[in-house]
C-alpha positions as CSV (number, residue, x, y, z in Angstrom):
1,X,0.0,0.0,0.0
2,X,1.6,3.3,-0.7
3,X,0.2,6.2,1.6
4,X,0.5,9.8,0.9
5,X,3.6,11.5,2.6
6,X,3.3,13.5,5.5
7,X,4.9,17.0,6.3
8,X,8.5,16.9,7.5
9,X,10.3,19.3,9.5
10,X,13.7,19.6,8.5
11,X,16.5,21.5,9.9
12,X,18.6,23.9,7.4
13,X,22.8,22.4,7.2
14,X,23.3,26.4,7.2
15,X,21.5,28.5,9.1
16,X,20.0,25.6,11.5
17,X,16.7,26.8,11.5
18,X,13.6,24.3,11.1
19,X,11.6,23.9,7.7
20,X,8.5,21.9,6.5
21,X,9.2,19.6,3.7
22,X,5.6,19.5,2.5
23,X,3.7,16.4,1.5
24,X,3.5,17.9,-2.3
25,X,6.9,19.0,-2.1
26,X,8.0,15.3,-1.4
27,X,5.4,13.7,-4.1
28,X,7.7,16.3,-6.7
29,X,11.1,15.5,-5.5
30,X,10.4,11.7,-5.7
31,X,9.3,12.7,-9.5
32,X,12.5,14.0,-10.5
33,X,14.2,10.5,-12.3
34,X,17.5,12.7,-13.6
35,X,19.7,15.6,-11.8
36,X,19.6,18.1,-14.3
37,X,23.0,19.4,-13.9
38,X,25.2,16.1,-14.1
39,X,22.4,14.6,-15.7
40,X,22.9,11.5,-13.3
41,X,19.9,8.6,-12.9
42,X,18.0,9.1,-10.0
43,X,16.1,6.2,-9.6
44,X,14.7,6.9,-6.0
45,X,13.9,10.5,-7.3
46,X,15.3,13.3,-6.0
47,X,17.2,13.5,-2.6
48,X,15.2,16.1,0.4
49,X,16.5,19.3,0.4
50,X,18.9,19.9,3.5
51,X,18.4,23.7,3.0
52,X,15.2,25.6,4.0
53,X,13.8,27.7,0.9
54,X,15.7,30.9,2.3
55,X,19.3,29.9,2.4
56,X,18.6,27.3,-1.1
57,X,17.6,30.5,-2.5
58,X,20.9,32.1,-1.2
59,X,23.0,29.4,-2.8
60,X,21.4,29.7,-6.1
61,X,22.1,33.4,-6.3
62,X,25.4,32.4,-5.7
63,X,26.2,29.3,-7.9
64,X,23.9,31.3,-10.9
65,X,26.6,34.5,-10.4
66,X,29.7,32.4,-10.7
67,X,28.8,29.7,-12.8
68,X,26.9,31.3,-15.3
69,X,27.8,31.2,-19.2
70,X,28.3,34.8,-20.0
């Protein structure tokens, strides 16, 4: 039987403050089969984030300023 997720708190690797990993948040990460940026098999679907939305958002900035194709 396979039951619908619950929420999940989850506490940020960098800032330490606590998250909710939603139950629709989890459905979409488990849908995600490939990483799209080493475009590796992800056969259990995507890994939970270990970032709350904040400091993910923060990192993105970053990675996008530095590692983008100009």
């Amino acid at each position: 039987m396979n039951s619908m997720p619950k929420d999940k708190t989850i506490k940020c690797i960098t800032c330490e403050d606590e998250f909710v990993f939603e139950a629709g948040e989890q459905e979409y990460f488990k849908s995600i089969k490939k990483d799209k940026f080493t475009g590796k098999e992800l056969p259990d679907g995507m890994p939970e984030p270990k970032r709350c939305p904040t400091c993910r958002a923060a990192k993105k900035a970053i990675r996008e300023k530095y590692f983008s194709k100009q």
